[in-house]
N, CA, C and O of each residue as an XYZ file, in Angstrom:
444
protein
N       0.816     -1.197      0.000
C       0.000      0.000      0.000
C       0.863      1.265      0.000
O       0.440      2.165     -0.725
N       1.934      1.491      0.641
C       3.146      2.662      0.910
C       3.414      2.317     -0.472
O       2.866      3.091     -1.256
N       4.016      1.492     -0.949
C       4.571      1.622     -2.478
C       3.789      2.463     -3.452
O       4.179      3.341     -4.221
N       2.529      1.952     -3.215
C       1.240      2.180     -4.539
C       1.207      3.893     -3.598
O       1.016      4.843     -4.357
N       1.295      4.080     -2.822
C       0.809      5.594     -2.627
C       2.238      6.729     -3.012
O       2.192      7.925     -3.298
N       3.351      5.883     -2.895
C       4.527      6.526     -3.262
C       4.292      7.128     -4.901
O       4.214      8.211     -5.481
N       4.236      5.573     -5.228
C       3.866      5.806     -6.348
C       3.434      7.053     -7.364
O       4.105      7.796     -8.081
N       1.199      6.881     -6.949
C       0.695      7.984     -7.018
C       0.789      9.451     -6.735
O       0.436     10.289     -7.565
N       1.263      9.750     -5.571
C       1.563     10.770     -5.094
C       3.032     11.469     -5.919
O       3.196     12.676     -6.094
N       4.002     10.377     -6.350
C       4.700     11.071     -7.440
C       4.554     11.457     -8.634
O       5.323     12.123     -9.328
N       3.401     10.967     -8.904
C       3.042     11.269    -10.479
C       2.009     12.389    -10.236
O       1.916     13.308    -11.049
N       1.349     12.342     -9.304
C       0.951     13.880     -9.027
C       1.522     14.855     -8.910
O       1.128     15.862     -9.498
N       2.686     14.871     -8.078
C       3.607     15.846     -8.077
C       4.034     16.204     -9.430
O       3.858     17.366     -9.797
N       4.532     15.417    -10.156
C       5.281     15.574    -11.666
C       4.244     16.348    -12.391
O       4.333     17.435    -12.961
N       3.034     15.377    -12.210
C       2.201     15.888    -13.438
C       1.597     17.539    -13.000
O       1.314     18.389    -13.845
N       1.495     17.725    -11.596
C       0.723     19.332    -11.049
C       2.058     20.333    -11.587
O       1.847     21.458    -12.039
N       3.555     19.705    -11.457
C       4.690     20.726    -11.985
C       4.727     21.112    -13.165
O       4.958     22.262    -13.538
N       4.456     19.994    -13.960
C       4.514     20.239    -15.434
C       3.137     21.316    -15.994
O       3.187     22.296    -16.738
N       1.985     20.692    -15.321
C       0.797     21.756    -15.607
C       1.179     23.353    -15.135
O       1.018     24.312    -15.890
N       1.698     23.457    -13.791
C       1.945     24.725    -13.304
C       3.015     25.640    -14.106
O       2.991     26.870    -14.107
N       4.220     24.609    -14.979
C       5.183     25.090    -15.136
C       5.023     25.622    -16.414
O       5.578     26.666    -16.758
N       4.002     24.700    -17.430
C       3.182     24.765    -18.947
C       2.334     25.970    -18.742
O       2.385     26.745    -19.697
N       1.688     26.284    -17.911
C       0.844     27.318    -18.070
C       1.185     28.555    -17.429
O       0.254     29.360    -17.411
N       2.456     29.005    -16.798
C       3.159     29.573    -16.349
C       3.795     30.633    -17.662
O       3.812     31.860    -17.566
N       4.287     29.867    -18.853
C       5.015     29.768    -19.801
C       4.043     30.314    -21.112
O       4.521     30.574    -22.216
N       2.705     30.426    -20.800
C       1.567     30.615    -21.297
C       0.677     31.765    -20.902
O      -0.024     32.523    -21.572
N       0.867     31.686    -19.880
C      -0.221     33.249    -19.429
C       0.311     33.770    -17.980
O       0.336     32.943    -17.068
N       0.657     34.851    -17.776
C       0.725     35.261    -16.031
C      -0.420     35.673    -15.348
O      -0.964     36.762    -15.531
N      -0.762     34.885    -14.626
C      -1.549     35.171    -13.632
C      -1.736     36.448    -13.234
O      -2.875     36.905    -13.137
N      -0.625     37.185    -12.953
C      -1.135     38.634    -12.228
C      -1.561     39.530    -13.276
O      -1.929     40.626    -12.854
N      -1.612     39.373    -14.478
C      -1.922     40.467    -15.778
C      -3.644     39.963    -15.924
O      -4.558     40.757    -16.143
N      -3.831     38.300    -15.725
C      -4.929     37.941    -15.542
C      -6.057     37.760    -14.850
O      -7.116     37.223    -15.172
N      -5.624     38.394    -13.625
C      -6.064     38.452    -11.939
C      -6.970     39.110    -11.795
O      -7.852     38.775    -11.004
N      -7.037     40.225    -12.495
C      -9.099     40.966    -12.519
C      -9.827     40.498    -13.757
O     -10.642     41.263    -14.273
N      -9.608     39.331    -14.266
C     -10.446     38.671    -15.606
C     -10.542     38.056    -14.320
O     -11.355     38.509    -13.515
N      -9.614     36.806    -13.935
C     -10.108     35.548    -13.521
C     -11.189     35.977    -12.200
O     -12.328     35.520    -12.101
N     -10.555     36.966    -11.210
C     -11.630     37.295     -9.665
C     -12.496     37.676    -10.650
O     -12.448     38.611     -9.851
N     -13.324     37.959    -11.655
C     -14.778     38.109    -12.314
C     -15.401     36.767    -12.060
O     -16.247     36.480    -11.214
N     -14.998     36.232    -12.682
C     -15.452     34.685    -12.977
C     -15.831     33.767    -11.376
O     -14.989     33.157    -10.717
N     -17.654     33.930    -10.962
C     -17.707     33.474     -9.367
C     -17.230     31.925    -10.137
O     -16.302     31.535     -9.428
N     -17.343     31.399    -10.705
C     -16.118     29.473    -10.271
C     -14.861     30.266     -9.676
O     -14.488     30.200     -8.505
N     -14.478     30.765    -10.342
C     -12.824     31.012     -9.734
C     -12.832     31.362     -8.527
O     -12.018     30.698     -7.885
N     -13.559     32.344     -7.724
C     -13.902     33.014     -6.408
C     -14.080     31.382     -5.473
O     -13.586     31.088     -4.384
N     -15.041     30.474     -6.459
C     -15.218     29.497     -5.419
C     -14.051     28.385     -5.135
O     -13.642     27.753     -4.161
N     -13.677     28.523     -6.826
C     -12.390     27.351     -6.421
C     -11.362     28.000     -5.502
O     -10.869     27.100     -4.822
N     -10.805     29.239     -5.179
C     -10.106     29.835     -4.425
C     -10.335     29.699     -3.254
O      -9.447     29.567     -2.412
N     -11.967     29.711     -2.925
C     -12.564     29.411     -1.277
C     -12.051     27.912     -1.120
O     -11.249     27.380     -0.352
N     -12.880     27.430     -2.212
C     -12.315     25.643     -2.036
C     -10.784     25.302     -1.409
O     -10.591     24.805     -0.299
N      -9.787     25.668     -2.338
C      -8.514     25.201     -2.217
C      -8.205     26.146     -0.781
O      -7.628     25.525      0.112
N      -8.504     27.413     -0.535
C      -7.588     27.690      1.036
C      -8.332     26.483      1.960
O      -7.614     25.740      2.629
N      -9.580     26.343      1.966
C     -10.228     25.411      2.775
C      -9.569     24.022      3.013
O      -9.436     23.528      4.133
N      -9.115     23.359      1.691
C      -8.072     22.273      2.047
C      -6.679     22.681      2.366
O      -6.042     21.759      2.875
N      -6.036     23.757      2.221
C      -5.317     24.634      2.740
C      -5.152     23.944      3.944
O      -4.261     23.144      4.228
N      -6.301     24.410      4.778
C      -6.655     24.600      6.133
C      -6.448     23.471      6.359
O      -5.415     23.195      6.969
N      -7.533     22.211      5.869
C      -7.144     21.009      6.356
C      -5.713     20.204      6.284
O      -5.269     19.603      7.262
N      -5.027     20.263      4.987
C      -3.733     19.827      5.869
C      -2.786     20.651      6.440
O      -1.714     20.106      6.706
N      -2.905     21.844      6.702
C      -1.843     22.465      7.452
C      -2.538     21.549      8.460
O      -1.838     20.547      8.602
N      -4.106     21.477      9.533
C      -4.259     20.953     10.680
C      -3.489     19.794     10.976
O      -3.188     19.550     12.145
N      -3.051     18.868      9.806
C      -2.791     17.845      9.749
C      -1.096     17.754      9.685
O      -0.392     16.767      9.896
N      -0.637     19.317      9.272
C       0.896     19.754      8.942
C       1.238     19.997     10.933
O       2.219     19.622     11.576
N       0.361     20.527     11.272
C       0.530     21.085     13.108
C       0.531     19.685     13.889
O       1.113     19.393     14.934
N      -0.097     19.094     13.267
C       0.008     17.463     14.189
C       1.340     16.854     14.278
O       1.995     16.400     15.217
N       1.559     16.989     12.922
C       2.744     16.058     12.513
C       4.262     16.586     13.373
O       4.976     16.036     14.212
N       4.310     18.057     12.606
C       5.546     18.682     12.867
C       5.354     19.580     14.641
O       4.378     20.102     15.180
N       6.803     19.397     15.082
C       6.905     19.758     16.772
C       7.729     21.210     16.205
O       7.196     22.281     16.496
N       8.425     21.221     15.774
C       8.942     22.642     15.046
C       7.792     23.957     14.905
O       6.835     23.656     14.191
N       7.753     25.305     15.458
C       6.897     26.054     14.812
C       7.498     26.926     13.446
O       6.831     27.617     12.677
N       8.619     26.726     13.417
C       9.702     27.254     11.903
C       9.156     26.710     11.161
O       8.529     27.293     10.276
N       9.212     25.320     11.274
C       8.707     23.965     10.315
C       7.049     24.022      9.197
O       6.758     23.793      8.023
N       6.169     24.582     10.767
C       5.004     24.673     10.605
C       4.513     26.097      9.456
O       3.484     26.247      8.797
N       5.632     26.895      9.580
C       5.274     27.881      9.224
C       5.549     27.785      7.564
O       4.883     27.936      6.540
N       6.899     27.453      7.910
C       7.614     26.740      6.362
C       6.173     26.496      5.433
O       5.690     27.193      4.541
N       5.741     25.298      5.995
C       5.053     24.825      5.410
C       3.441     25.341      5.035
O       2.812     25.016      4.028
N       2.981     26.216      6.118
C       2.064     26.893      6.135
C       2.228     27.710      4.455
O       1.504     27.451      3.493
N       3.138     28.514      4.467
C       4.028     29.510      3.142
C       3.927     28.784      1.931
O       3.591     29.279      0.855
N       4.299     27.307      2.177
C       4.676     26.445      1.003
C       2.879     26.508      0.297
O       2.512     27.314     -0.558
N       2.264     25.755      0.751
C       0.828     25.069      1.228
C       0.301     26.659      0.117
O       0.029     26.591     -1.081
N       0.293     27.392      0.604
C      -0.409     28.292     -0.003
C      -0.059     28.766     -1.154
O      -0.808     28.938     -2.116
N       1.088     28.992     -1.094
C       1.915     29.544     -2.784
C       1.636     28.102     -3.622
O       0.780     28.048     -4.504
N       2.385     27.053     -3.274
C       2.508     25.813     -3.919
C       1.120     24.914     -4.103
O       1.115     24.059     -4.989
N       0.058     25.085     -3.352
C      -0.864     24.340     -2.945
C      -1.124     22.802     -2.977
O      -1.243     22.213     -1.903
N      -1.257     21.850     -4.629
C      -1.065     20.747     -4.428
C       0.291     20.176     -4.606
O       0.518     19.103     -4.047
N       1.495     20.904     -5.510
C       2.717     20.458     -5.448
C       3.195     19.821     -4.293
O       3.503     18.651     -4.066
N       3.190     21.420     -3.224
C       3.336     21.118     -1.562
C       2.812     20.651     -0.764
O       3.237     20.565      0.388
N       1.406     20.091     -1.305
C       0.674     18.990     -0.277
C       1.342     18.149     -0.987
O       2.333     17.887     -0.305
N       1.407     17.354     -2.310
C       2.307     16.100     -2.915
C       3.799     16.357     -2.160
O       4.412     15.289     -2.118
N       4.320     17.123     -1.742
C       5.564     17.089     -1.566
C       6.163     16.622      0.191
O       7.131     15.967      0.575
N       5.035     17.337      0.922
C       4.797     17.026      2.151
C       4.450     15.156      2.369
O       5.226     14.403      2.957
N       2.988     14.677      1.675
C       3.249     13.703      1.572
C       4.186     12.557      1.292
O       4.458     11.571      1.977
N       4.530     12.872      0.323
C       5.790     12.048      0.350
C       6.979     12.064      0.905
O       7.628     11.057      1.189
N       7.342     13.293      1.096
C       8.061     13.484      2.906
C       7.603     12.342      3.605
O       8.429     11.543      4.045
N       6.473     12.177      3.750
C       6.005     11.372      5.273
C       6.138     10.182      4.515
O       6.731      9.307      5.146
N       5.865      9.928      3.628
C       5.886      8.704      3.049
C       7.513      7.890      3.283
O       7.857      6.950      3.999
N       8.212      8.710      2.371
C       9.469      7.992      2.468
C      10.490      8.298      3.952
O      11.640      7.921      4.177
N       9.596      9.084      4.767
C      10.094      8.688      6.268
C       9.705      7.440      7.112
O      10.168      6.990      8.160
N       8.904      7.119      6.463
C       8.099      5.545      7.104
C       9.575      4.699      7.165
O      10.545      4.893      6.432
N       9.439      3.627      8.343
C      10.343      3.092      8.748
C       9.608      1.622      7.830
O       8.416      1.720      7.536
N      10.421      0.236      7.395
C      10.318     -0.848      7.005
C       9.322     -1.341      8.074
O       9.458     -1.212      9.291
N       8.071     -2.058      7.276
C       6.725     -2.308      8.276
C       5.906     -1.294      9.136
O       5.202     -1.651     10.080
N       6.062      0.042      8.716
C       5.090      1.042      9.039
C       4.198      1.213      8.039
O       4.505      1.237      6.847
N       3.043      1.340      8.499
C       1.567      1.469      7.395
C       1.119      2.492      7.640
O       1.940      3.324      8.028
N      -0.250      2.910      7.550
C      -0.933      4.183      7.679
C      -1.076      4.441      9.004
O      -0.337      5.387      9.274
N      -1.586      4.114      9.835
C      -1.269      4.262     10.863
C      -0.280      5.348     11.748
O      -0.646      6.222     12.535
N       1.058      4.984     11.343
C       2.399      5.469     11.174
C       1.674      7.203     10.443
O       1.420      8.334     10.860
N       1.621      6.610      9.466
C       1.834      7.932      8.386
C       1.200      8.482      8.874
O       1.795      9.327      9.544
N      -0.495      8.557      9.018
C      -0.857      9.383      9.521
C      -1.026      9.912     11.032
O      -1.722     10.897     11.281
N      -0.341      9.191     12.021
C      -0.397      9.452     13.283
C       1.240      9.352     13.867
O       1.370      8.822     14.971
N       2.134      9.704     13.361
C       3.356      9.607     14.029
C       4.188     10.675     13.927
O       4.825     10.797     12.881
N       4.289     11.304     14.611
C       5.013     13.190     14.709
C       6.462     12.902     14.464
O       7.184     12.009     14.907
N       6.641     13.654     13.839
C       7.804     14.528     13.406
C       9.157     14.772     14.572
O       9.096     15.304     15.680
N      10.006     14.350     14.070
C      11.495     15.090     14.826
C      11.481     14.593     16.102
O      12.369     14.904     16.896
């Protein structure tokens, strides 16, 4: 199950970089930033994504005993959004010790 999520979670990462990095290369956001806040989807997907924001930073404060750490990541989480949730995950992922499962992953703190 850790393998198959390693897995996935890397090809998310790859594939959210390449989209971010392709459309980066294509349009800037800040020249586009009073078209897109018109558009209420965009207003909502923006509510949407800080909202999971929220949920794994809660889940970033569990993990990590560091408040540098927390903050790090707080910064990341928002600029980066799913890169840095894929990136965080797999942090935890490939910190798993040989015969740790979910369990582990999701309940075993940091440092």
């Amino acid at each position: 199950m850790i393998n198959s999520l390693k897995i996935l979670f890397s090809i998310v990462f790859a594939w959210m970089c390449y989209v971010v990095v392709t459309t980066c290369l294509k349009s800037n956001l800040f020249t586009e930033w009073n078209f897109l806040g018109s558009i209420p989807w965009m207003r909502a997907t923006l509510w949407d994504f800080y909202a999971n924001v929220l949920v794994i930073f809660i889940w970033v404060c569990y993990k990590e005993r560091n408040i540098f750490g927390k903050i790090i990541w707080l910064i990341l989480l928002i600029t980066l959004g799913s890169i840095a949730s894929c990136a965080y995950v797999l942090i935890q992922l490939f910190r798993l010790k040989p015969g740790e499962g979910l369990k582990e992953f999701f309940g075993k703190k940091n440092g």
